[in-house]
C-alpha positions in Angstrom: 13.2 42.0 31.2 13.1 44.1 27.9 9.6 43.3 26.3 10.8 43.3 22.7 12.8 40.4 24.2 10.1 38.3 25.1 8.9 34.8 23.5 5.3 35.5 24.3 2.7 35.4 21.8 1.8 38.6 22.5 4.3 40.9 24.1 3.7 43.4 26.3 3.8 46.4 24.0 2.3 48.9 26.5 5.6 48.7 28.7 7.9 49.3 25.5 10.0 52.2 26.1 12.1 53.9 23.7 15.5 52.9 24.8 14.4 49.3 25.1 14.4 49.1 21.2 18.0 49.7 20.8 18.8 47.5 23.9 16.7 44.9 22.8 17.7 44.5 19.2 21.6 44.9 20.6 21.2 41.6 23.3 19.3 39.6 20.3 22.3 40.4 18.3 24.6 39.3 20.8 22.6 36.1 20.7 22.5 35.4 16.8 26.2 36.0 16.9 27.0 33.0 19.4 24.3 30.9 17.8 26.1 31.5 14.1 29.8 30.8 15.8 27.9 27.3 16.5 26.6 26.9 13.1 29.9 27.4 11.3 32.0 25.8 14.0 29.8 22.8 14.0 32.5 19.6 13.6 30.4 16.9 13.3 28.0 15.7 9.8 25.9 18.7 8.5 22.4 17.8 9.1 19.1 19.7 7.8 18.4 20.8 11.4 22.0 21.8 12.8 22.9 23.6 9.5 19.8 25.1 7.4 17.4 24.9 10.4 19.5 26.3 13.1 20.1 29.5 10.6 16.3 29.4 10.1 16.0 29.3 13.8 18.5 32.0 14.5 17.4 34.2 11.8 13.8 33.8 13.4 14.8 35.1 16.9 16.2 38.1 15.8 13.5 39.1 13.2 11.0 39.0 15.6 12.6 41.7 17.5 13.5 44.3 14.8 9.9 43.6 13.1 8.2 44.4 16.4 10.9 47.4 16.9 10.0 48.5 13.2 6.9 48.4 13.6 6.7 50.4 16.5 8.9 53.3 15.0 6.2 52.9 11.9 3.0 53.9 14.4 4.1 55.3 17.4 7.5 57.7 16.1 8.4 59.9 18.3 12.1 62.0 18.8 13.2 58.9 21.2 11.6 55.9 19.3 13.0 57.1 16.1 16.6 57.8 17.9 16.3 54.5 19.7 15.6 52.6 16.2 18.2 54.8 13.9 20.6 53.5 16.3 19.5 50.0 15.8 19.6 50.3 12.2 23.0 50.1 11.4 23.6 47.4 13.7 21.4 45.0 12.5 21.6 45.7 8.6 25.0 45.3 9.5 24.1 41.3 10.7 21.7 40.8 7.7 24.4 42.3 5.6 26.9 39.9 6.4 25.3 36.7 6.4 25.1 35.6 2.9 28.9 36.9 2.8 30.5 35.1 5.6 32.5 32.4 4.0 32.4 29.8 7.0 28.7 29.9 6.7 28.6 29.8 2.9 30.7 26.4 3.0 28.5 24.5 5.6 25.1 25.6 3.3 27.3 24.4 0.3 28.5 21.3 2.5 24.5 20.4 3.3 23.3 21.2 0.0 25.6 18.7 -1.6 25.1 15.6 0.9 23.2 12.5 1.0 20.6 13.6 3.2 19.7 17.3 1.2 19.8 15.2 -2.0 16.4 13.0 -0.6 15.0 15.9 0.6 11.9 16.7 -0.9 8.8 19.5 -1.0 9.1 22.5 0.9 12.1 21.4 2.5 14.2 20.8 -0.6 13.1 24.1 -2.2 14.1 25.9 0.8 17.7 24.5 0.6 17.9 25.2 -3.1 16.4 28.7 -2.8 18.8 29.8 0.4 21.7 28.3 -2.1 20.1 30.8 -4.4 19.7 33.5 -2.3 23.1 33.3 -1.2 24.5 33.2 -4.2 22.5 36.4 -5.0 23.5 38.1 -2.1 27.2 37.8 -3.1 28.6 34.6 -1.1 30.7 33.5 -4.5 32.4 37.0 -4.5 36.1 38.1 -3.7 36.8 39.5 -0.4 37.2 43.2 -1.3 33.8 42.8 -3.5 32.0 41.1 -0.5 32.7 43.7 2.2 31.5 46.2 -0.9 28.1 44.6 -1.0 28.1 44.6 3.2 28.3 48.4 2.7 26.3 49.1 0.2 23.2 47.0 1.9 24.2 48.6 5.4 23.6 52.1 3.5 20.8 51.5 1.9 18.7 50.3 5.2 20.0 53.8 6.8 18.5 55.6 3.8 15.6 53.9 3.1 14.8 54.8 6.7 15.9 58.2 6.7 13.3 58.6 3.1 10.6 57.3 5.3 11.1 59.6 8.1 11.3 62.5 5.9 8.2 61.9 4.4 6.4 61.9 8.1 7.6 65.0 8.8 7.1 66.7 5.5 3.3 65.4 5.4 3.1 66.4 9.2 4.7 69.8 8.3 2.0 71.1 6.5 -1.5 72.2 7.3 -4.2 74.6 5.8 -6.2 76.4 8.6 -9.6 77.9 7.4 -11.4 80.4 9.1 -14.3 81.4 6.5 -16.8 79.1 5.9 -17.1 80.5 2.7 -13.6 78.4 1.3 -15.5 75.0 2.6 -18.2 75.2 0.0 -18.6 72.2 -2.0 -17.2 69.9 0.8 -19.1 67.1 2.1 -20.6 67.5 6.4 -18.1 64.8 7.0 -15.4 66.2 5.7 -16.1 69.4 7.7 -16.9 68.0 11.0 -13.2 66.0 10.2 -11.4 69.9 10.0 -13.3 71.2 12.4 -12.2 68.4 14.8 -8.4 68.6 13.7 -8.7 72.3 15.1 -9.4 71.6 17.8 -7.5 68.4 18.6 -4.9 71.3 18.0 -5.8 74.1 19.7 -6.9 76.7 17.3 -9.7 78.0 15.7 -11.3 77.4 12.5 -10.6 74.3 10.3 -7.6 72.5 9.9 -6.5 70.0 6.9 -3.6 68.3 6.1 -1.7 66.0 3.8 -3.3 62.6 5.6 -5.2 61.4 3.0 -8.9 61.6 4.7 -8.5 64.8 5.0 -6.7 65.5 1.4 -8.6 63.5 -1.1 -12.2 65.2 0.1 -10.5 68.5 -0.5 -9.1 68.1 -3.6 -12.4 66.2 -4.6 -15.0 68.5 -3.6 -13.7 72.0 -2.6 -15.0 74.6 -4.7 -12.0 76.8 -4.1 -10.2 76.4 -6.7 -7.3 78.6 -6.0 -7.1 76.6 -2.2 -7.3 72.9 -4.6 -3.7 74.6 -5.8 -2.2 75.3 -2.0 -3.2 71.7 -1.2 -2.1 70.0 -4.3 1.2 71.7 -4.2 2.1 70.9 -1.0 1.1 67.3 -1.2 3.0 66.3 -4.8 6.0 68.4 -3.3 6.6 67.0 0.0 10.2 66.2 1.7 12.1 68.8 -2.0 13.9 70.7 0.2 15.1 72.0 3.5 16.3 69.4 6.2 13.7 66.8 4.9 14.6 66.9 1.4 14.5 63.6 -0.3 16.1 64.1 -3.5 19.6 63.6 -2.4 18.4 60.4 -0.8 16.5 59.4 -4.3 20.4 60.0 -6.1 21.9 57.8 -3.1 19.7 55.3 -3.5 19.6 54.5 -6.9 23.4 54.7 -7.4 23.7 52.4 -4.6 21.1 49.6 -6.3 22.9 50.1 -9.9 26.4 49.8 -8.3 25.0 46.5 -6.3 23.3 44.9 -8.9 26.6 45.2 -10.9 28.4 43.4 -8.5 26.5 40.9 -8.4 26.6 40.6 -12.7 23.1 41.9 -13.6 22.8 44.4 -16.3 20.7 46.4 -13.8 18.7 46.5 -10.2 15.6 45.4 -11.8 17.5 42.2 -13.2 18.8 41.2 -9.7 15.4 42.8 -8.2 12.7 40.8 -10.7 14.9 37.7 -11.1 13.2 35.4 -9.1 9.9 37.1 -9.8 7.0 35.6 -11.9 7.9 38.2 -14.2 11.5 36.7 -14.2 13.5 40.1 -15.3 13.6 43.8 -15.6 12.3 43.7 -19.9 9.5 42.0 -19.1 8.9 43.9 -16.7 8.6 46.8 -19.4 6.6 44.6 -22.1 3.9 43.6 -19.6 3.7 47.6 -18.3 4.0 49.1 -22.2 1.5 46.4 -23.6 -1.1 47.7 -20.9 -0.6 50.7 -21.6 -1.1 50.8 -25.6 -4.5 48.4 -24.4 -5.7 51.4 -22.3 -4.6 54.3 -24.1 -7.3 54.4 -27.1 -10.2 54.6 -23.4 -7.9 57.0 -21.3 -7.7 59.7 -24.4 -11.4 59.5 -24.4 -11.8 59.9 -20.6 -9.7 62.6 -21.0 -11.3 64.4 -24.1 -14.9 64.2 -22.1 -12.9 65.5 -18.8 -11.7 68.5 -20.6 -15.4 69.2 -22.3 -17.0 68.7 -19.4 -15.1 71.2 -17.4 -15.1 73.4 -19.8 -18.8 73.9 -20.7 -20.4 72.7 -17.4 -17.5 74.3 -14.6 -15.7 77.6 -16.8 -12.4 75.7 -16.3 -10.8 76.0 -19.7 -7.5 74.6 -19.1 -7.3 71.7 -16.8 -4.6 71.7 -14.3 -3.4 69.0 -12.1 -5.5 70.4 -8.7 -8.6 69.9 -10.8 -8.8 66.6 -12.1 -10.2 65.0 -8.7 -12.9 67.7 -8.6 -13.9 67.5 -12.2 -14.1 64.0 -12.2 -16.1 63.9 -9.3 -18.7 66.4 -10.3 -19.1 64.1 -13.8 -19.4 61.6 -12.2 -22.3 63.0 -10.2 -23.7 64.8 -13.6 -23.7 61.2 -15.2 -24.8 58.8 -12.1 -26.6 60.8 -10.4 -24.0 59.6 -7.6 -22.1 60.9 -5.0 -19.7 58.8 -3.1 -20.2 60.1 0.2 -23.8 58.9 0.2 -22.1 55.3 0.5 -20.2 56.5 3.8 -23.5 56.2 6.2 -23.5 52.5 5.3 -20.2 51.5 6.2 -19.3 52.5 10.1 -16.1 50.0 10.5 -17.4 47.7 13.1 -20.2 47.0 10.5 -17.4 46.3 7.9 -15.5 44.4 10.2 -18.3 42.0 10.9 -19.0 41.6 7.2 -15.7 41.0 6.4 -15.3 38.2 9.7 -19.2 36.8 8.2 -17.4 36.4 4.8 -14.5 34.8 5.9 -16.4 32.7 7.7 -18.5 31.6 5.0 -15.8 31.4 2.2 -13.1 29.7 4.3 -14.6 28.4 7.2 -12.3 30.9 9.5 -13.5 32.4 12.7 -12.1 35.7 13.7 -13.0 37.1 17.2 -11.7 39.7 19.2 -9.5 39.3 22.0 -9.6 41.9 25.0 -7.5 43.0 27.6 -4.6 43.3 25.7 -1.2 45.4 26.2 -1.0 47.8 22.6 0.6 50.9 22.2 -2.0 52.8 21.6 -6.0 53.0 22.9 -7.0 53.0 19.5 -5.4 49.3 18.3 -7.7 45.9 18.6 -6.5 43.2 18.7 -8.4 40.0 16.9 -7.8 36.4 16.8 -8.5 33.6 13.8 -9.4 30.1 14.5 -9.9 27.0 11.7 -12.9 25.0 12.1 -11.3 22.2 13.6 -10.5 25.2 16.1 -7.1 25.5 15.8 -5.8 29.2 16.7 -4.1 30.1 13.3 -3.0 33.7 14.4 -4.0 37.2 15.6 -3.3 40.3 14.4 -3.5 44.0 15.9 -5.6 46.5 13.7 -4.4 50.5 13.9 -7.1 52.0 11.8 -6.3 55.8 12.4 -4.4 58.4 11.3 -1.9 60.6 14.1 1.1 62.5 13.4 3.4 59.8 15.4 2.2 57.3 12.5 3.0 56.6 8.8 0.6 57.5 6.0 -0.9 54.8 4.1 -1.4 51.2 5.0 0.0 47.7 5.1 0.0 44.6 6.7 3.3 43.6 8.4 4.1 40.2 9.5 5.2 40.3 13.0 5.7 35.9 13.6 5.5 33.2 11.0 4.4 30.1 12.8 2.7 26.8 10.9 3.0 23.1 11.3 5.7 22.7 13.5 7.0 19.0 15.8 3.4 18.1 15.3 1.6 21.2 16.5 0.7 24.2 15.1 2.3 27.5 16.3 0.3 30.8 15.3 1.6 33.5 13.0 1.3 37.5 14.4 0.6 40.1 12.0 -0.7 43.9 12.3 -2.8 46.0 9.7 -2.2 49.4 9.9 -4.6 51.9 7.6 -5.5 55.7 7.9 -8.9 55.9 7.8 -11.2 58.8 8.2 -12.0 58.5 12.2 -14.8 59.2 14.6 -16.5 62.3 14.6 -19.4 64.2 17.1 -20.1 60.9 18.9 -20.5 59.0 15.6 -18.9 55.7 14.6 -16.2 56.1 12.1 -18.0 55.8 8.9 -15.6 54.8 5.7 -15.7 55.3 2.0 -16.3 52.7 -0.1 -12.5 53.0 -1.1 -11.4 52.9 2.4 -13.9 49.4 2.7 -11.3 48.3 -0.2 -8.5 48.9 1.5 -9.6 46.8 4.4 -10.6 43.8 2.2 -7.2 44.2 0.4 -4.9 44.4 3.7 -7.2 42.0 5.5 -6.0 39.7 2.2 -2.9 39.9 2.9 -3.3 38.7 6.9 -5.3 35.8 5.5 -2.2 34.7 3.3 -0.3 34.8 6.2 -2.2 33.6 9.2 -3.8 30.1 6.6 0.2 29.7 5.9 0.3 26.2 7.0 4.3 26.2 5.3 6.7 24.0 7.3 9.0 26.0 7.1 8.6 29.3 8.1 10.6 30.7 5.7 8.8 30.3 3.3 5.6 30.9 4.3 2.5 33.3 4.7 3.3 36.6 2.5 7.4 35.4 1.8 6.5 35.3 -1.9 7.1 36.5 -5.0 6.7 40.4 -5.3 3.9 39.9 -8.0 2.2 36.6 -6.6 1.7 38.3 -3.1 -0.9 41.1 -4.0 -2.7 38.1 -5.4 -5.1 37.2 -2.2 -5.2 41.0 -1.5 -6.6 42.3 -4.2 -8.9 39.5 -4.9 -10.9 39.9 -1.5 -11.6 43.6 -3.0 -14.1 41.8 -5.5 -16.6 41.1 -2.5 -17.0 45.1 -1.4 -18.7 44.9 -5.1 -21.1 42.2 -4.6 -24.5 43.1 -3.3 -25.0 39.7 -1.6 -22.3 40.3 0.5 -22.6 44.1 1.1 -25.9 42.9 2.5 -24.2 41.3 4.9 -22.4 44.5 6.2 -23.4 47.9 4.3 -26.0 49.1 7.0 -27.1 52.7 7.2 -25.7 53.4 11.2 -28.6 55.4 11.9 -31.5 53.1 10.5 -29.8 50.3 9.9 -31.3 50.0 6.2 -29.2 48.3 3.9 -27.8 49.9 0.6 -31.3 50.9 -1.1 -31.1 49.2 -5.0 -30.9 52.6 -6.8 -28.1 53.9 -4.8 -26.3 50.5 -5.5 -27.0 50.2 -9.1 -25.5 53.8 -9.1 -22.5 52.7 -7.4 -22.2 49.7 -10.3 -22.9 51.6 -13.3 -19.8 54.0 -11.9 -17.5 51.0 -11.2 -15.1 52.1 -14.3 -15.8 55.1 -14.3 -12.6 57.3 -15.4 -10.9 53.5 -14.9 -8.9 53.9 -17.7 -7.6 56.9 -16.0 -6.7 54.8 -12.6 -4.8 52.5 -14.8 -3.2 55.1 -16.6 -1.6 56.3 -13.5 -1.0 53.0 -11.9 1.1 52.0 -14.9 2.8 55.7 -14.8 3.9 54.7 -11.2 5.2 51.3 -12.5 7.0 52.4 -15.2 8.7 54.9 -13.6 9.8 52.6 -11.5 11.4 50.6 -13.9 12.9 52.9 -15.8 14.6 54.3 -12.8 16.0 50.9 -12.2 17.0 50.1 -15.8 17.6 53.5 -17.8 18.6 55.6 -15.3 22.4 56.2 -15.1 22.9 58.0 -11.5 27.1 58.5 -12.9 26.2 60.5 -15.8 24.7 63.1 -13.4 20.9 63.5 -14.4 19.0 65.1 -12.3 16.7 61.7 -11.2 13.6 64.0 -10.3 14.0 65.4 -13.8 14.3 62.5 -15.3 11.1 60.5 -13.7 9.6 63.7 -15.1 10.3 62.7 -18.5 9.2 59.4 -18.0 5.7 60.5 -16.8 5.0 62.9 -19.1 3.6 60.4 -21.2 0.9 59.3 -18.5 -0.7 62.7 -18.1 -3.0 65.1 -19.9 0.1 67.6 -20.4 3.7 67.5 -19.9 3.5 70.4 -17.0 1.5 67.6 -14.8 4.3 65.6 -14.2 6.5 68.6 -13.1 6.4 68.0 -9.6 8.4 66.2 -6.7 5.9 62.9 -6.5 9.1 60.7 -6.6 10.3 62.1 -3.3 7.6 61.0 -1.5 7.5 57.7 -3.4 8.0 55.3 -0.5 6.6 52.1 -2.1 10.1 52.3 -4.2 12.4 54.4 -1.9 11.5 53.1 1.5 8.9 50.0 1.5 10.2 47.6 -0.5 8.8 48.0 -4.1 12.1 48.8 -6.1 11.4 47.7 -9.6 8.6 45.8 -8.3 5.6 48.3 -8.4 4.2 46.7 -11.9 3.4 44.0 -9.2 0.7 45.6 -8.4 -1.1 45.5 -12.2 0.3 42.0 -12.2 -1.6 40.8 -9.6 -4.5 42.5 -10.7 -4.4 40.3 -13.9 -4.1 37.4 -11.6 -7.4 38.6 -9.1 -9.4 39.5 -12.1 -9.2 35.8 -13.4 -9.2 34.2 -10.5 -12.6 35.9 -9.4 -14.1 34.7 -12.5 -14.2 31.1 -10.7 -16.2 32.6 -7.6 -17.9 34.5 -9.9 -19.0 30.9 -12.1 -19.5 29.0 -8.7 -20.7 31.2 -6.2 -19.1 34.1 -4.5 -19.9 31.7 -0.7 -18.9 28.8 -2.3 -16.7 27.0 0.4 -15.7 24.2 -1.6 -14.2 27.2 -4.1 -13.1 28.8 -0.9 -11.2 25.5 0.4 -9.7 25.5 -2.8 -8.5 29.1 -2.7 -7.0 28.3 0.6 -5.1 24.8 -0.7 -3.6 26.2 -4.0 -3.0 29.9 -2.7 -3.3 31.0 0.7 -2.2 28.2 2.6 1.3 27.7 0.8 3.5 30.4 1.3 6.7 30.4 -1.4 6.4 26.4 -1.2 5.4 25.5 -4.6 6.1 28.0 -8.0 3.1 30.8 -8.3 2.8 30.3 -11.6 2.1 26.4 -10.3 -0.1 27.1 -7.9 -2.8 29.5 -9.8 -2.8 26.5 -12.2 -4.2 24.4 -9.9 -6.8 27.0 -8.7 -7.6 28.1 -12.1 -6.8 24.8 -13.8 -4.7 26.9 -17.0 -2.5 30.3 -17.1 -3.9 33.5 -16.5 -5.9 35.5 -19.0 -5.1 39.1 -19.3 -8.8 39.6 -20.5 -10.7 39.1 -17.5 -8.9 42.7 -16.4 -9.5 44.7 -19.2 -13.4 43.7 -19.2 -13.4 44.1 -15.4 -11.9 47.9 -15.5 -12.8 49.1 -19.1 -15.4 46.6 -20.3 -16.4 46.7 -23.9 -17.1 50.4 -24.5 -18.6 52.7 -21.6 -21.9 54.1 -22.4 -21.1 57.7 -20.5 -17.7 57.4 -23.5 -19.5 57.0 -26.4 -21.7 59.5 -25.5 -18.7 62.3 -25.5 
């Protein structure tokens, strides 16, 4: 039997083979087919089960097995995974495609909606039934013929470029790599970052040291390395990746975008980020722009100053008289050590990952009375992946999750959290949900543990957020649950669990020096805190860059007039940067968020939320960063209810009013900064 096929919890993802991806997603089309003939061929009176839930149901089965395919092609890509899944993609986009436009299916939704029994529905059931009319709608059900087969196309395209962006990307970033041979060019760089190049050498079979474009080896060279004229090389290569030759991305960017603008007016929005944001929070595209442009003008007056003491500093402490875009990482970093006495890597010895795994079970634990273990002897698909299960107190097994933690060239850069199965309350049990978390973290070295940076201790908080907002879904219909949300409610429980890598009560309970086993000494830690917002105004600065770029590409961008779209995201950013010239590079065609992962016009999301997380910490903050009761709470309004209630609704009930803007702007730029005023 093909794995991919199976109804196991876990599946047997060591036997996978490459072929069975396309084989397996082709047999569980064959299957939804038949089980949609039944739907729409179905004689008798349209029910909730034999109508809504037996699309739910079909939907489901055939989910599973391109999520686990994707997934796959995501960490383990290889010539025949990717071949086997490029096949598959068409096929099932295709499926997907069609749904929401075949007509037979359309009328029994339409038949159900409008009965007896849908009309005393009532909770998550009836919103499901009114939001799949919705979506339908949306997708184009209500269009002519010649119109509807347009849409088809168009989505069918799109998944086949989307892809092809995403695999460019891999093999532009693996592409590239700087081998060093004189010890001389790795002055400035930190033992770990060394012993990282040095290993990468070897792993390859040559001599010297080797970086590349992953980000734990980029970011320490571009934030460390005194070479100033190797900075440039790396920078280059990085903000230029997949611009030309058989990876080249910008023809895909042009694509893409023309495709979004031509569906969204078929479907009768104004633009993409209409259709895209409608059912957002946010609720449309010029919002969307106010909430990003009102941030902005709020953070400006403390990024000019940031940037005015950047250029000083440089200047009279490092000779560099003209910033340029390969120095900014490095300057800031060496101020920041000038003013805090503090260097980022001394924070590295304290957090080896089991350590911050265990802290991060311990707080679960304590907050939300969750108890995550890990499971052994399990078939992955590759030695490196764990594989952990959570159980409620009452011990009810709520899901599992496999955790990838490092980087390989066979994997995607970045990291996520991708929901594999959405279970919940189901015929009076309740069935587990499936996740993995996928990161890129800096890995072992010379017998050591793999010891992270306090960013990379974020990043697990934040994606481990996201696998609590799934695996607490206790939706009834899984549809509607775990992380099926709104674009800009869903970083919500992500990017609150960051607050806790910031709390010294609960570093304590993980931040131990692997060696001694010492926790965080105080000075080190009140050197840490003092350069919290440091150059925050900065991070925002480019967060909303990336945002409204975004946007604009999704609203002011007119693909048929021709402009060039790199240029014109050019434009767009040149008002985020220290000098026009720094936005003159190819970032957008490595911008997979928008392009590839599912952030079109929805990257603001990610400032949104963080309005959202900032207030909604205040409340732990007030009552006690343990406190279960606020825990329990967290979990009721928030992370156990899926899309079944409005967001806006739901942080009401946590929060008990509407979200203040405020608690963000005090959290990242406070009143003044001291290290500021002194410039």
């Amino acid at each position: 039997m093909n794995p991919l096929l199976s109804r196991d919890f876990l599946i047997p993802f060591g036997r996978v083979e490459p072929d069975h991806i396309e084989a397996g997603i082709r047999e569980a089309l064959e299957r939804a087919e038949t089980e949609l003939e039944a739907i729409c061929t179905f004689e008798g009176t349209r029910s909730y089960d034999n109508t809504i839930g037996a699309l739910d149901d079909l939907v489901e089965r055939l989910s599973r097995v391109v999520s686990f395919s994707y997934n796959l092609n995501a960490v383990m890509s290889s010539p025949e995974v990717r071949a086997s899944f490029n096949a598959a993609v068409p096929l099932f986009s295709t499926f997907f495609a069609k749904l929401p436009t075949n007509e037979r299916l359309w009328q029994a939704i339409k038949a159900y909606a409008s009965s007896e029994e849908s009309a005393g529905l009532s909770g998550v059931r009836r919103r499901h039934v009114e939001k799949t009319v919705k979506e339908f709608a949306r997708a184009g059900a209500d269009l002519p013929a010649q119109e509807k087969a347009r849409v088809e196309e168009i989505n069918v395209e799109l998944s086949k470029l989307q892809t092809g962006f995403a695999e460019n990307v891999l093999d532009a970033t693996n592409a590239f790599e700087l081998l060093l041979a004189d010890e001389a060019d790795l002055v400035g760089l930190p033992e770990s970052a060394v012993r990282q190049a040095r290993a990468s050498a070897e792993a390859k079979g040559v001599e010297g040291y080797r970086f590349t474009l992953q980000v734990p080896s980029y970011q320490p060279f571009m934030q460390y390395a005194d070479n100033r004229r190797l900075r440039e090389t790396m920078y280059q290569a990085y903000v230029n990746r997949a611009c030309d030759g058989e990876v080249d991305n910008r023809p895909l960017i042009s694509k893409i975008l023309a495709l979004r603008s031509e569906l969204a007016s078929l479907l009768g929005y104004r633009d993409f980020a209409d259709y895209a944001l409608e059912l957002n929070m946010v609720g449309d595209g010029a919002a969307a722009v106010r909430f990003e442009s009102e941030l902005r003008e709020k953070t400006l007056s403390f990024w000019e100053r940031e940037v005015n003491m950047l250029t000083d500093f440089a200047a009279r402490e490092l000779g560099i008289d003209q910033l340029e875009p390969w120095d900014m990482l490095y300057v800031t970093e060496k101020l920041r050590q000038r003013e805090f006495d503090f260097d980022s890597e001394e924070l590295r010895p304290y957090f080896p990952v089991d350590r911050v795994l265990h802290g991060l079970f311990e707080i679960t634990s304590r907050l939300f009375s969750i108890t995550v273990t890990e499971r052994e002897a399990v078939s992955v698909w590759h030695p490196d992946v764990e594989v952990y299960d959570l159980h409620d107190s009452d011990g009810t097994h709520l899901g599992s999750f496999y955790a990838d933690w490092f980087p390989r060239e066979s994997k995607q850069g970045g990291a996520w959290k991708q929901a594999l199965i959405t279970g919940g309350p189901r015929n009076g049990r309740f069935e587990p949900h499936l996740a993995v978390i996928v990161a890129n973290f800096t890995q072992p070295q010379d017998g050591n543990p793999a010891l992270l940076t306090h960013r990379e201790v974020q990043t697990i908080f934040h994606e481990f957020g996201h696998l609590l907002h799934h695996c607490l879904s206790r939706v009834e219909v899984a549809a509607r649950g775990g992380t099926q949300v709104a674009r800009d409610w869903v970083e919500l429980p992500s990017q609150i669990l960051e607050n806790w890598t910031w709390e010294r009560e609960a570093l304590d309970l993980f931040a131990r020096n692997y060696q001694t086993g010492e926790a965080i000494p105080e000075t080190l830690y009140q050197k840490m805190m003092a350069a919290r917002t440091f150059m925050e105004a900065s991070a925002q600065m480019r967060q909303l860059s990336f945002g409204t770029v975004d946007l604009a590409l999704h609203i002011d961008y007119q693909p048929a007039k021709g402009v060039d779209a790199i240029s014109f995201g050019q434009k767009v950013m040149e008002a985020f940067v220290l000098r026009p010239d720094f936005a003159h590079n190819h970032f957008l065609t490595a911008f997979s968020h928008i392009f590839a992962g599912g952030y079109a016009a929805g990257y603001y999301s990610y400032k949104w939320s963080e309005v959202l997380d900032a207030d909604a910490f205040t409340r732990f903050k007030k009552e006690g960063i343990f406190n279960g009761r606020t825990g329990r709470d967290f979990v009721d309004a928030v992370l156990s209810r899926g899309d079944s209630e409005d967001p806006a609704v739901l942080f009401r009930e946590f929060m008990g009013r509407d979200p203040d803007v405020g608690a963000l702007l005090e959290r990242n730029l406070g009143p003044d900064d001291p290290v500021l005023s002194r410039s």
